[in-house]
C-alpha positions in Angstrom: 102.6 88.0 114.6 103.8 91.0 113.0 102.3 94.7 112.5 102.6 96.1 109.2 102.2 99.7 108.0 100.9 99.2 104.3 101.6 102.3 101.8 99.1 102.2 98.5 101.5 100.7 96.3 101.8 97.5 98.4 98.3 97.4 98.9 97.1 97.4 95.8 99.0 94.2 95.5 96.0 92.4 97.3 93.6 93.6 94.9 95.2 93.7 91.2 97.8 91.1 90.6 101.4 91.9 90.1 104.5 91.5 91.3 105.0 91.0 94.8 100.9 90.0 94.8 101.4 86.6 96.3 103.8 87.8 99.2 101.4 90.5 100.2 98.5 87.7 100.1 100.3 85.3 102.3 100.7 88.6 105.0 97.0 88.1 105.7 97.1 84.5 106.1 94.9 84.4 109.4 97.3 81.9 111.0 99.5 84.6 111.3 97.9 86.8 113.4 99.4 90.1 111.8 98.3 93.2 112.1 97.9 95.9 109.4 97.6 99.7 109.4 96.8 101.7 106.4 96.8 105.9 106.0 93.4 107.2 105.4 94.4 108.5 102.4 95.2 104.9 101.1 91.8 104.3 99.9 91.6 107.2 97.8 94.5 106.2 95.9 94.1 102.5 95.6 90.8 103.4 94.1 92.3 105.8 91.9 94.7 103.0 90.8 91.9 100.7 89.7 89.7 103.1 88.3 93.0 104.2 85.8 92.9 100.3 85.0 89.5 99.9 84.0 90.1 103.2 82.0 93.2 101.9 79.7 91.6 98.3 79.6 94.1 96.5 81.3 91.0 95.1 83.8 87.3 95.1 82.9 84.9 97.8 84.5 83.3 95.2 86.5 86.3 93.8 87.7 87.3 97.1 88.9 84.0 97.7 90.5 84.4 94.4 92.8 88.0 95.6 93.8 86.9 98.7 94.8 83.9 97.1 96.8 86.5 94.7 98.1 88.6 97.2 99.4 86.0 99.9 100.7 84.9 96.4 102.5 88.3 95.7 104.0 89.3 99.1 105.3 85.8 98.8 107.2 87.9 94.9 108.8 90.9 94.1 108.0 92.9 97.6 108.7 93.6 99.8 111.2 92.6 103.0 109.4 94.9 106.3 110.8 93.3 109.5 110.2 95.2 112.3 108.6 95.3 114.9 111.7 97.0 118.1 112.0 99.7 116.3 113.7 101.0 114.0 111.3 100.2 116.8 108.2 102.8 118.7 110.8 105.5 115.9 110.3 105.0 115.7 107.0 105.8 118.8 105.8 109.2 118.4 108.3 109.6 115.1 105.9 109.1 116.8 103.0 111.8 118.9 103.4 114.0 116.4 105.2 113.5 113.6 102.5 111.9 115.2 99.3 109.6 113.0 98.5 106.3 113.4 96.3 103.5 114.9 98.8 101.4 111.4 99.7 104.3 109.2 99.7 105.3 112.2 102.7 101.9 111.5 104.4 102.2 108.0 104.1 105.8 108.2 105.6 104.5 110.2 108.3 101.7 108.1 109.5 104.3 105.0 109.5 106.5 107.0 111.6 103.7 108.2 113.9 102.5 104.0 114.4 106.1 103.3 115.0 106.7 105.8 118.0 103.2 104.0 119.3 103.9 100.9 119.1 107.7 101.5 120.6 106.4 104.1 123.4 103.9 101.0 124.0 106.8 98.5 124.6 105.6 96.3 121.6 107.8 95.9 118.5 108.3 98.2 115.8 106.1 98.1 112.5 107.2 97.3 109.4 106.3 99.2 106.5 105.7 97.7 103.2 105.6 100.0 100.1 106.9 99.1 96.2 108.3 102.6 96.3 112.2 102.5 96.5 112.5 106.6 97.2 109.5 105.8 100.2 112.1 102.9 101.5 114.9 104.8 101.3 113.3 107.6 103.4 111.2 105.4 105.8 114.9 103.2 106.4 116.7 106.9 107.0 113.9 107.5 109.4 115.0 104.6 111.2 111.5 102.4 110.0 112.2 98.6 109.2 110.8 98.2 105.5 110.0 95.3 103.3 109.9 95.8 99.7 106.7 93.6 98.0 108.9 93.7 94.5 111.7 91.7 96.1 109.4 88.9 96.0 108.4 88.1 92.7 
């Protein structure tokens, strides 16, 4: 049993197929017991992801329309949904400044780091987070997160 913090671009591995797909599928093997946080904000831009798809043809319309419905079904089960409060749009901007990074790859940092301190102030391990974006890894690892990268696992 592990706990994962999941940004959007190793989400959306579950849903569209590409690299690092099959290793993110085998995370929610139910043997496994794992647990999985996601960002409020993740929904929004899986969505958004999909939705581009449909809209340059690389997946059909309908396709995209059972992903979405998938994953607006899932955040409802299968994640641990952290609200966007005050708090952690407080650490973000502190990130922001400390680790330049685009602004929702800062809130997504942010409400890792805020799950970590729980989860270690809790006595329980810490998470790992799991985003496809090497300049999110690079800050989350200088924030002292442990990180798995989906795209090291073809």
């Amino acid at each position: 049993m592990a706990t994962y913090f999941l940004d959007s671009s190793a989400l959306v591995k579950r849903y569209i197929r590409e690299t690092g797909s099959v290793w993110i599928l085998d995370l929610f093997d139910p043997t496994l017991d794992n647990d999985f946080f996601v960002a409020a904000i993740t929904g929004v831009e899986i969505i958004a992801a999909i939705t581009r798809r449909a809209r340059n043809g690389s997946i059909s319309t309908t396709d995209a329309a059972v992903v979405c419905n998938q994953l607006r079904s899932d955040l409802q089960n299968d994640y641990q949904v952290i609200e966007i409060t005050e708090e952690i749009i407080n650490s973000g901007m502190t990130l922001a400044e400390a680790q330049g990074l685009r602004g929702y790859d800062t809130v997504q940092l942010a409400a890792g780091c805020a799950i970590n301190e729980l989860c270690v102030d809790s006595g329980l391990p810490p998470i790992i987070l799991v985003s496809a974006d090497d300049e999110l890894n690079l800050a989350a690892a200088n924030e002292g997160l442990l990180i798995k990268n989906p795209n090291n696992y073809p």
